[in-house]
Phi, psi and omega in degrees: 000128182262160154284154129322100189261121200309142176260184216273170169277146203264352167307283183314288204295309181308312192311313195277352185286285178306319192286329187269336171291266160024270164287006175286309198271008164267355178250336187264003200284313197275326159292001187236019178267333180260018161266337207224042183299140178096329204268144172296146176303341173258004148224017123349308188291321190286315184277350203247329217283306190279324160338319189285287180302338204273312164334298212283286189321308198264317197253286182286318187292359161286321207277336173307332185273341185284310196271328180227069175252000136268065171228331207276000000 
């Protein structure tokens, strides 16, 4: 007889979700002002959002569930 594997909470996975964003987008925030001097806040946006996402998919939500995924 197998278990059920409970699915994660999802209060957790924001919390650890924020803790791994969070400092992505205050570092690419400060790394990306003195290149884009000038530049309107939507396309600011524009160079940083997919930066954000492609991070977020490929990097933090695998290594969160590989390090804390019994905590989710």
């Amino acid at each position: 007889m197998t278990v059920a594997a409970r699915p994660p909470s999802r209060a957790r996975l924001a919390i650890f979700v924020f803790l791994g964003v969070y400092p992505l987008v205050t570092a690419l925030i400060y790394a990306l002002a003195p290149l884009t001097v000038g530049w309107e806040i939507w396309q600011r946006n524009l160079v940083m959002v997919p930066i954000i996402v492609v991070t977020m998919i490929w990097v933090i939500i695998p290594r969160i569930h590989r390090h804390c995924g019994r905590w989710l």
